[in-house]
Every structure is written in structure tokens, then in C-alpha cells.
N, C-alpha and C positions, 0 to 999 in steps of 0.2 A: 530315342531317349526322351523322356517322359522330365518337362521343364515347370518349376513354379516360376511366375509373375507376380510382382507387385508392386506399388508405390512407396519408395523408404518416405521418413520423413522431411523430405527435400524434393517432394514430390516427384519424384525421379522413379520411372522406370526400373524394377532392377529382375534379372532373370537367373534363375540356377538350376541348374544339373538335380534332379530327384535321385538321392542313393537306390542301389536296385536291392532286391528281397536278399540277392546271395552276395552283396556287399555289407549289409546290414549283419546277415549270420555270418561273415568273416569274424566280423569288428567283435560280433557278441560269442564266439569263438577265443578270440584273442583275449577279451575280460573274463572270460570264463579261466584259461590257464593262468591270466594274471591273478587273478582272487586264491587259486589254489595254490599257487607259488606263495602269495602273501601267507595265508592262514600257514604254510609250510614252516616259513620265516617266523613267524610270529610266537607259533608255539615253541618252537624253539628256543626264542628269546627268553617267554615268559615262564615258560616249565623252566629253566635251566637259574633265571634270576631269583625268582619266587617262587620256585618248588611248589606248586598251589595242587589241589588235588584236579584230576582230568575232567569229572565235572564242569567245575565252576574255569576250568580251561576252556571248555566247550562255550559256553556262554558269554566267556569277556572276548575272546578272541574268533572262535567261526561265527556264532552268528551275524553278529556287528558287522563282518566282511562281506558275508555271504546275503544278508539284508540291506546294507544300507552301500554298498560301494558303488551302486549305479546311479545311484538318487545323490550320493555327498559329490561324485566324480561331476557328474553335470552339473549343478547346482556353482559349484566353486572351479570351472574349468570351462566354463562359456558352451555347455551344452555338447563337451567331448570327453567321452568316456578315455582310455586308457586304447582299447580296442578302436573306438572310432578317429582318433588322434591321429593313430599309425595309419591308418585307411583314408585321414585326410576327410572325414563325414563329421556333420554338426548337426544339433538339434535348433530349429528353429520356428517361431510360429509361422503358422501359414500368410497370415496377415500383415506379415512386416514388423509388426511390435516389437520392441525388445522381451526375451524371454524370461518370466518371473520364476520364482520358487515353487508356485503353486503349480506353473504346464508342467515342472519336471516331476512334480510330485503325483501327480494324476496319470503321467505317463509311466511311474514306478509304480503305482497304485493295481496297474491292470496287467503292468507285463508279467505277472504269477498268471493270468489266463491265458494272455498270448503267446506266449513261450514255452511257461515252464510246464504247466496243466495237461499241453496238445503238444508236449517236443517241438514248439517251437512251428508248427504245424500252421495253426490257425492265426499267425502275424504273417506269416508267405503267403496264407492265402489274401488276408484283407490288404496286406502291401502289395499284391498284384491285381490285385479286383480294382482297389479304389484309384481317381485319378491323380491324385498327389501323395500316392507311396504312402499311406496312413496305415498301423495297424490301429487295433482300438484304441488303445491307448491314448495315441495321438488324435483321434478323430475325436473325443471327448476334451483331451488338450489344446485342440485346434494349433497343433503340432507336427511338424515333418522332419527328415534325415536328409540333406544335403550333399553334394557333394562342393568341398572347402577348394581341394585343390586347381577344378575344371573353370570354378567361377571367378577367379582370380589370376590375373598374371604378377608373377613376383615383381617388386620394386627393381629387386636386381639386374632384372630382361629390361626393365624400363635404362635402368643405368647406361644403357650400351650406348643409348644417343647423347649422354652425355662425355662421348670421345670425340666428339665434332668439336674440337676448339677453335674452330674461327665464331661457332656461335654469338649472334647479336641476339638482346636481349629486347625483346619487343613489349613486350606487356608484363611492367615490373608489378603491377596491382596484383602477380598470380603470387605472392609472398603473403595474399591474405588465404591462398590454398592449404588445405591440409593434405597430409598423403594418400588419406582412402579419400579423397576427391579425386586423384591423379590417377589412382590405382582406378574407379570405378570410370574416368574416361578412355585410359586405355583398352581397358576391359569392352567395353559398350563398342568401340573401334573394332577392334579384334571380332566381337561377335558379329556384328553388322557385315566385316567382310567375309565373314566365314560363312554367314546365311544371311542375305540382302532380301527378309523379310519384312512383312508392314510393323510386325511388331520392334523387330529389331533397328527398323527405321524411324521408327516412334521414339524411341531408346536413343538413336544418337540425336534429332532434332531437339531433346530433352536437356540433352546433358549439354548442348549449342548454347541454346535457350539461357541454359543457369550462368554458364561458363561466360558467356557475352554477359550478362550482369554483375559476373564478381568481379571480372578484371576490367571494367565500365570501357569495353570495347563499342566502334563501332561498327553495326550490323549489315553497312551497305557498303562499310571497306572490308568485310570478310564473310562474304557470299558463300566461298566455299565450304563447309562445314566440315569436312573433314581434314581438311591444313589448316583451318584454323585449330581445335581441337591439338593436333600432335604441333602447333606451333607453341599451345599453352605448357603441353606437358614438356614442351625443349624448355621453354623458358623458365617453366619450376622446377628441372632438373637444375638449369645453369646458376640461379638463385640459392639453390640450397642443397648445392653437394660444395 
């Protein structure tokens, strides 16, 4: 399974799952029967409200669905279409940046060549050719597809350790945490034992690192990095549920 890296702006380590080519033609699958369900609905609506001639039906209601539902969908929906939603896939830059108006519009700019031009053809091939799952689109947006659900563990799985009620509360300073701090420690945990590599081990000495400075821990009473870490995340559970 083919991974992006990179440094968030917390200088942190962070690594995700690349969506694969026939994840990608699922999602864009699923927005394909959504748009034509829409346009369905639509005329419906409008022929039946406004009795308008079929023409000018064509123009206020398909094209507008059928051009711009992929470009308005990411744009205003954090880089998930309708199809990529369900499938749990994001658009994101390669470089950690937050994604602007401009990556999603350069990557709507080309998918008429990558998609529609070649069936769809010639994005399978450059999303399996390139090493971060790019077709052009995205290689000019300096853009990639994700996968959402693999790189995150829900808060809720985190919740479980908060049935340990005898819990003492060691490091109240973790109430300056937020919860995608908590989310992206368990996270980094989780990967680290799943595959005890240099990068993954890079990843949790990182997030030690940060974690001993927020909660102005000392580093020579908590040697072990890995109970220190799930000792953080008890205590921001116990804090603030």
C-alpha cells in the first residue's frame, strides 16, 4: 500500500494510506449516479414549477450539475466529493498545506482529459504509474486522494479507556490539548505497533517530543515513550468527557 509523508505545521510527522486507482473510480462512480439522480430531481422540480421551455431547462439545471458538482463539492466540503465521502477518500496537497480553491480548480481543470476524454483510461494509468497516486490533474495541483478512514482512529475507540474509573489524573496541562492532537497521538501509536519502522519511529519520538512540551512534563521521569504518550491520552480523556 503505497503511503504519503509529511510534516503538518507542528512539525510533526504525519503519514497516510494513498486512495488506489479502483477506489478512486468507485467514489467517481458514485458522483456520477449522484449528478444524474440530481439533474433527475431537478428537472422535475423546475419543469413542473416554472414550466420553462426544455432548452433553457438544459442550461439552468444539467449543465451547472454536470460542470461544476465536482469543483463546488470539494471546494465547500474539505476536498470530498459526495462519491469520495462514502468511500471515506480526501483531496489533499502533497505537501501538507492546507488545500486552496485554486488545487481544486486545476484539478477540475484537467479531469475532462483524465477521465472523460480517455474513459477514464488515462487517470488509471498516471494514478498507477506515479508514486503518490497523482493523475494530472493533481500533479499540476500538487494534489493527492487519501484515504480518511485508515489514517484516523475515531475518538470513540479512543473513549473505551475512559471506563477505567479508578483513573488518576497525572498531567492536568493535557486540557491545553485539542482533540486532533489526541486523535493524531493515538494514531502515530497505533501505526508504530502495526509496523515498528524508522519512519514510524521517527513519527512517535515526534509526537513524545511535542507532547513533553505541552503538558511541561519531565523527560527523565518518563523515559518510556510509549506509556507516556497513552498516559496523555487517559488523562485527556479523563479531563474532558
Amino acid at each position: 500500500m503505497r503511503r504519503l509523508e509529511f510534516e503538518n505545521t507542528q512539525g510533526i510527522s504525519l503519514q497516510y494510506e494513498l486512495a488506489s486507482g479502483g477506489e478512486r473510480f468507485l467514489a467517481w462512480l458514485i458522483d456520477v449516479v449522484t449528478m444524474y439522480l440530481s439533474i433527475l430531481i431537478m428537472i422535475f422540480l423546475v419543469d413542473n414549477i416554472f414550466r420553462i421551455n426544455e432548452e433553457y431547462l438544459y442550461f439552468l439545471v444539467v449543465v451547472p450539475i454536470l460542470f461544476f458538482y465536482t469543483l463546488c463539492m470539494e471546494i465547500f466540503n474539505d476536498g470530498k466529493s459526495l462519491g469520495k465521502l462514502a468511500l471515506g477518500l480526501k483531496v489533499i496537497r502533497v505537501d501538507g498545506l492546507s488545500t486552496r480553491p485554486y488545487d481544486y480548480f486545476m484539478r477540475w481543470m484537467f479531469r475532462w482529459l483524465d477521465i472523460y476524454a480517455s474513459s477514464g483510461a488515462f487517470a488509471i494509468l498516471t494514478i498507477s504509474a506515479t508514486p503518490r497516486s497523482q493523475r494530472l490533474g493533481d500533479l499540476l495541483a500538487d494534489t493527492t486522494v487519501i484515504r480518511t478512514r485508515n489514517s484516523r482512529i475515531p475518538l470513540r475507540w479512543i473513549d473505551k479507556l475512559a471506563k477505567l474509573s479508578t483513573h488518576k489524573v497525572k498531567f492536568p496541562e493535557v486540557e491545553k490539548l485539542n482533540e486532533e492532537q489526541v486523535l493524531m497521538a493515538r494514531t502515530t501509536i497505533h501505526r508504530y505497533l502495526q509496523y515498528s519502522n524508522p519512519g514510524n519511529r521517527k513519527a512517535l519520538d515526534e509526537v513524545y517530543d511535542h507532547l513533553i512540551h505541552l503538558v511541561s512534563a519531565d523527560p527523565k521521569k518518563n523515559k518510556n515513550k510509549l506509556k507516556f504518550i497513552r498516559e496523555v491520552i487517559k488523562d485527556y480523556i479523563a479531563i474532558t468527557r
